[in-house]
N, C-alpha and C positions, 0 to 999 in steps of 0.2 A: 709641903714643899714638893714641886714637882721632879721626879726622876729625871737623872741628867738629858738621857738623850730627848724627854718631852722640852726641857729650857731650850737645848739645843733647837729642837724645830718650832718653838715661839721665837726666838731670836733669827731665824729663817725668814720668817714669814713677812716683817716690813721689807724686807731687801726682791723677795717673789713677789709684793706686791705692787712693787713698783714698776720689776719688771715687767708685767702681766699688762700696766695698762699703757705701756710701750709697745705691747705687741698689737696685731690688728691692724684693721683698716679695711675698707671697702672701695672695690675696683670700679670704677668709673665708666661708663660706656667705651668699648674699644677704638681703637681707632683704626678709619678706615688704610687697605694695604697700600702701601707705596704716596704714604701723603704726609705733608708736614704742616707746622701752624700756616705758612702763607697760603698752600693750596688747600686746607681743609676746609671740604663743603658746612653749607651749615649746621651746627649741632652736631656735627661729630667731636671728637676730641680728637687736638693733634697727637702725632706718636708720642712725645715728651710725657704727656700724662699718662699715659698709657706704662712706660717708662719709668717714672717716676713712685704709681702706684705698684708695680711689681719690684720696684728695691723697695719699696718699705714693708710688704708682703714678706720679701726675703727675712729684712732684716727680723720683722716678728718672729720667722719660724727661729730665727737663729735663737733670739731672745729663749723661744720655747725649749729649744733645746738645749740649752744653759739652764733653766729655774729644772729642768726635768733630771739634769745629771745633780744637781744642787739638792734636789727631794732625795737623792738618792744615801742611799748607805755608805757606798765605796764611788764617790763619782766616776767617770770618765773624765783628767782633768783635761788630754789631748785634746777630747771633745770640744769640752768648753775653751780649750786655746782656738782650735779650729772654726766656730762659732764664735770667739769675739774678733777674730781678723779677718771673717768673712763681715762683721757687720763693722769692723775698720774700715774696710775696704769699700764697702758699700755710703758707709759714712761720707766718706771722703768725696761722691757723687753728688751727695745731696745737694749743695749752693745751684753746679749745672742745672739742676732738674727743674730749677723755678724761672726760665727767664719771662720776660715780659708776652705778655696777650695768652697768659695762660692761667687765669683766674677765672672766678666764680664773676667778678666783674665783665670779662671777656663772652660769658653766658655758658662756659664749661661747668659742671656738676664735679668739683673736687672739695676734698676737705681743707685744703689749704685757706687760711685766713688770709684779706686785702693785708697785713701786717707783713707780711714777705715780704710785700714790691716796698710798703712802706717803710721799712726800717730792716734795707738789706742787709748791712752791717753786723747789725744787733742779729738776724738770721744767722748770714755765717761763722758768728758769736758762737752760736749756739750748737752749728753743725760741728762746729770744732771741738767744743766741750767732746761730743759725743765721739766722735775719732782720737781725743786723747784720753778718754775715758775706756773705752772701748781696746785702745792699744796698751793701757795697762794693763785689761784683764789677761789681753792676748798673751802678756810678759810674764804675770804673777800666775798663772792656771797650771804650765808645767812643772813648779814647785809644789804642787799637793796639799799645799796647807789650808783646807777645804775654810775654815774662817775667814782666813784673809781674801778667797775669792769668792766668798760670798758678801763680804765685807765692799770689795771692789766692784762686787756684780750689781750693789746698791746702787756704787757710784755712779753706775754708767745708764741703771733707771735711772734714777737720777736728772742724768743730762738728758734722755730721754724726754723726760716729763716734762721738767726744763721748758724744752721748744716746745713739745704738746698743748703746755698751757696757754703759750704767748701766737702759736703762730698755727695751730691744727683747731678744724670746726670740732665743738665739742660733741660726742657721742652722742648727746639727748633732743641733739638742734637742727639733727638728721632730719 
């Protein structure tokens, strides 16, 4: 039988793994200053993507920074409030960030899947999961009851993955 606090960090370890493949993402050629989709020359990216990939940037480090005080002994729970209402917050952007002529069909280099333009809906489905997912850890974090927000920090991989799987190119197809 394994010693409490080793059950403790195997019971850890699906809820950090989910978060983990939440985090990430790679940034896209920049886009040129002072330009947006109508006026962007060819093969650049407009600002938006540019935009887009720096909240999901954020939102991973936040992620890291939550699974990091989670590893930890005595978390920081402020921390982890302050990091799920940053990626509340952030959450809450994502629908804006995909509008139309801004796909891999349009000849931009993003990981966004054609399933965005095509099943908006179900998209902002899913952006929501993640901002009510995300605003309960914001809730539950200040209470210290380090299971129940590792419990809720599942939840909000989770929603993560969620749209990951349905709507983000997959890591290996790079």
């Amino acid at each position: 039988m394994l010693p409490f606090t080793a059950r403790r960090l195997v019971a850890l370890a699906a809820p950090l793994a989910l978060l983990a493949a939440c985090s990430g993402g790679d940034a896209g050629e920049p886009a040129a200053e002072g330009t947006d989709a109508a006026t962007t020359a060819a093969g650049e990216a407009p600002p938006i993507i540019k935009e887009r990939e720096e909240n999901f940037e954020a939102i991973g480090k936040a992620f890291k920074a939550i699974r990091g005080q989670l590893d930890a002994d005595a978390p920081d729970f402020a921390l982890i409030a302050a990091s799920a209402t940053d990626i509340n917050t952030r959450a809450q952007a994502i629908p804006n960030h995909f509008p139309a002529g801004t796909s891999t069909a349009d000849g931009f280099k993003t990981e966004a899947l054609p399933a965005i333009w095509e099943k908006p809906e179900e998209f902002k489905a899913a952006a929501q999961k993640l901002v009510d997912e995300s605003g309960k850890l914001a809730s539950l974090a200040p209470g210290g009851d380090k299971a129940a927000v590792a419990a809720q920090a599942m939840a909000m991989g989770g929603a993560c993955k969620g749209c990951h799987d349905k709507f983000r190119q997959d890591d290996e197809k790079k």
